[in-house]
N, C-alpha and C positions, 0 to 999 in steps of 0.2 A: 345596584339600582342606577345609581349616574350612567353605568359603561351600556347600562339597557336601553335610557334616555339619549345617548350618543348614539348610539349606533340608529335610534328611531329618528332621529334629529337627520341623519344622514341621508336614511330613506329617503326623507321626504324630499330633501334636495335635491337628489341623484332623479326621483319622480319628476319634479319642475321642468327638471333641464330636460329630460328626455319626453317631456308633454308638449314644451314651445315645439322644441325640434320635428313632434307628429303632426301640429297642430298649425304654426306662422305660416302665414300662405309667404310664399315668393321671396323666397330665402336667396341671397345671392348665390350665384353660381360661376361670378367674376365671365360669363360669355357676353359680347357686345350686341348691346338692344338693335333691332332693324325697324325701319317704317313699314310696316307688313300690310296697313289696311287696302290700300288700294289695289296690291296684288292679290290678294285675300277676301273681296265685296264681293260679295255674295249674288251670284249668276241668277238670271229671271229662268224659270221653269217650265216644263209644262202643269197645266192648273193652276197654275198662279193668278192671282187678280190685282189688275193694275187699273192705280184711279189715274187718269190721266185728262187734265184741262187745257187748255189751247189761250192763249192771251194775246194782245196786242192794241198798238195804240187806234188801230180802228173797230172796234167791238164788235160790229158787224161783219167784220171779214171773217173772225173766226166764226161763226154760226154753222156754220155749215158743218166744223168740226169736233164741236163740243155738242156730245149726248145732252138732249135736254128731257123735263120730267114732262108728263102729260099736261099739267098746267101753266108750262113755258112755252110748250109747243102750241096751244090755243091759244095763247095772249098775244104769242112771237116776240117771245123777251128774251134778252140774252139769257144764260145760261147763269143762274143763282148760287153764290159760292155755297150754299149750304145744302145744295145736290153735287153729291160726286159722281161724275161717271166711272163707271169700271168697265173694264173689260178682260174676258177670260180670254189665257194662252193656250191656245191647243196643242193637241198632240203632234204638232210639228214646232211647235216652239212660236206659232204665227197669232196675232191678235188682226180682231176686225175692225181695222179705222175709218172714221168716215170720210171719205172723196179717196184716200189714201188705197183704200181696198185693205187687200192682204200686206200686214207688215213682219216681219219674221224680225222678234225679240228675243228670243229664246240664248240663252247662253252668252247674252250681255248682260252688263250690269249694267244699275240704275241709271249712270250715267252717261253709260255710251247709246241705253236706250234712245234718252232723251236730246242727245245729239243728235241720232238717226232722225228719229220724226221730226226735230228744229228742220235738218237739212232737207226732209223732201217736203214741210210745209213753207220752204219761202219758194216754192214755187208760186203759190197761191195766196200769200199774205206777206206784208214788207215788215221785216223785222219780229218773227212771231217770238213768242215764250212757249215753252212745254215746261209743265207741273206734273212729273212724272211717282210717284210713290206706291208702295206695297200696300194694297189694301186687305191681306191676309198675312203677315209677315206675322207668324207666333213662335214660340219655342214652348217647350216643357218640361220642367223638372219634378223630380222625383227621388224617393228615396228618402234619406237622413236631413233634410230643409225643416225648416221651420214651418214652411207655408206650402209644400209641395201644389201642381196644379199648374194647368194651359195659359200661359200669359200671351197678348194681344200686345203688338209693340206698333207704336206708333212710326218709327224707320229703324231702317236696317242698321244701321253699323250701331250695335251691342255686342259685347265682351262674354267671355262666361260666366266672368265675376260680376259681372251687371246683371246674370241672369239667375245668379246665385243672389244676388243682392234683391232683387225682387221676392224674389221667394223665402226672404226673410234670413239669407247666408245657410250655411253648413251647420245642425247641431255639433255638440263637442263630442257625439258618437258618430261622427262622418269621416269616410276614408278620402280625406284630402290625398294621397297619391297614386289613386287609381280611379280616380272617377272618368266614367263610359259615358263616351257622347256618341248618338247613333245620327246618322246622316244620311240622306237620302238624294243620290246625284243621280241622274237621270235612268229614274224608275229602278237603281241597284242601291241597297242599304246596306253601310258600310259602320263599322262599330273602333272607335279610337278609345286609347285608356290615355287620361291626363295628369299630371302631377302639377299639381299647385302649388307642392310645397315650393317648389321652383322655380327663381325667376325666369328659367329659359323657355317655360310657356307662353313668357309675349314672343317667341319668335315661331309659335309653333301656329302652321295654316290652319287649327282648329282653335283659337283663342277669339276669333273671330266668329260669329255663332250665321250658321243661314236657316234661311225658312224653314220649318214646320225639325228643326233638330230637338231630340232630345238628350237632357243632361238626368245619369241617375250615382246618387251618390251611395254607395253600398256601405253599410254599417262596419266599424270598426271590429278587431277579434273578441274584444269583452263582451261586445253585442251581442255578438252571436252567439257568444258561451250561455251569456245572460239569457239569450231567446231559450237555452235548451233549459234551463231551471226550471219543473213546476214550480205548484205555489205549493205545495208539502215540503218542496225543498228551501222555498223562501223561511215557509216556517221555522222550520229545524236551524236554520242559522242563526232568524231571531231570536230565538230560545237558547242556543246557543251562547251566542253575544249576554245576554242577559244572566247566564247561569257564570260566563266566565268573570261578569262584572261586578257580580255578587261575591265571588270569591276571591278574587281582587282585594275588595272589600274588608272583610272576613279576615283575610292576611296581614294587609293594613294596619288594621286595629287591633290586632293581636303584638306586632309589633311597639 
């Protein structure tokens, strides 16, 4: 009886160890971390919608360039931080600015956007500000989460684990070293497998999530075993388990 206890004592051990190790995200991997985000921000698209406001120390100068609502433009009040202009990127990568015309954004990032329009509006205002952000910026996970479901992110530079974390992290039935992020680069969707167990995922160009990407975490092999069980075969086990614990029992007390 002890050597049956020992040996179940071991089990359970040898189980632990090889759980952390399925299960610890970002396990060292001894390779050297890189600063990845700024090589890594996430390019503007086509269909993307961009809120974009115009600022400066004359309020009046910018008018011309900030989108106003119908009850700004009959008052002729400046432009209310609580209307966003947006503007759609077209199928050339081009958005419609006002005095600006055609501005081609497409395949910049946020912030070389907003360089671009800073530089062709001091022609016409001394010292401007551009307030440049995603006004569609979502991702979606799916699969083994807690929370699965479309999240709406307020700006771009999120992680996967940020977008894992929204969604309430990875169940303990979730295959942390193959989770599939689908991405969509201009109008061709492209499908990555990632390993979280690992720290060498902050160096990987998809740690960094872009617009409209989805993350799906596929069920672990127990999962799946579990998915093929009827519930006749659930039964039988419980009945099972029951009948062996009765004789267990039985034994026990005989002894």
């Amino acid at each position: 009886m002890n050597k049956i206890y020992l040996a179940f004592v071991l089990l359970l051990l040898f189980a632990s160890c090889a759980s952390r190790k399925n299960i610890a995200y970002l396990q060292p991997s001894h390779l050297e971390l890189e600063k990845t985000y700024l090589q890594y921000a996430p390019k503007i698209q086509q269909e993307d919608l961009l809120t974009i406001t115009v600022s400066a120390a004359d309020i009046k100068a910018t008018m011309p360039f900030n989108q106003q609502n119908v009850y700004q433009a009959a008052a002729g009040t400046a432009t209310d931080m609580a209307f966003k202009p947006t503007y759609l990127v077209d199928a050339k990568g081009e958005i419609e600015f006002p005095v600006l015309g055609k501005v081609k954004v497409g395949g910049l990032s946020r912030v070389e956007a907003t360089e671009l329009l800073r530089s062709q509006l001091k022609k016409y205002i001394v010292e401007p500000g551009v307030n440049l952000t995603f006004a569609n910026f979502k991702v979606t996970v799916l699969g083994e989460v807690a929370k699965p479901g479309t999240y709406t992110l307020p700006q771009e530079r999120v992680t996967v684990l940020e977008a894992l974390g929204l969604a309430g992290d990875m169940t303990i039935k979730g295959l942390r070293n193959n989770v599939l992020l689908i991405r969509e680069k201009n109008g061709e969707k492209k499908m990555e497998r990632l390993n979280l167990l690992s720290d060498s995922i902050l160096n990987s160009p998809y740690y960094y999530l872009a617009q409209n990407d989805v993350i799906y975490v596929e069920p672990n092999g127990s999962q799946v075993r579990n998915s093929n069980l009827g519930q006749n075969t659930n039964v039988w086990i419980s009945v099972s388990s029951i009948i062996i614990s009765i004789l267990t029992l039985v034994v026990t007390s005989r002894r």
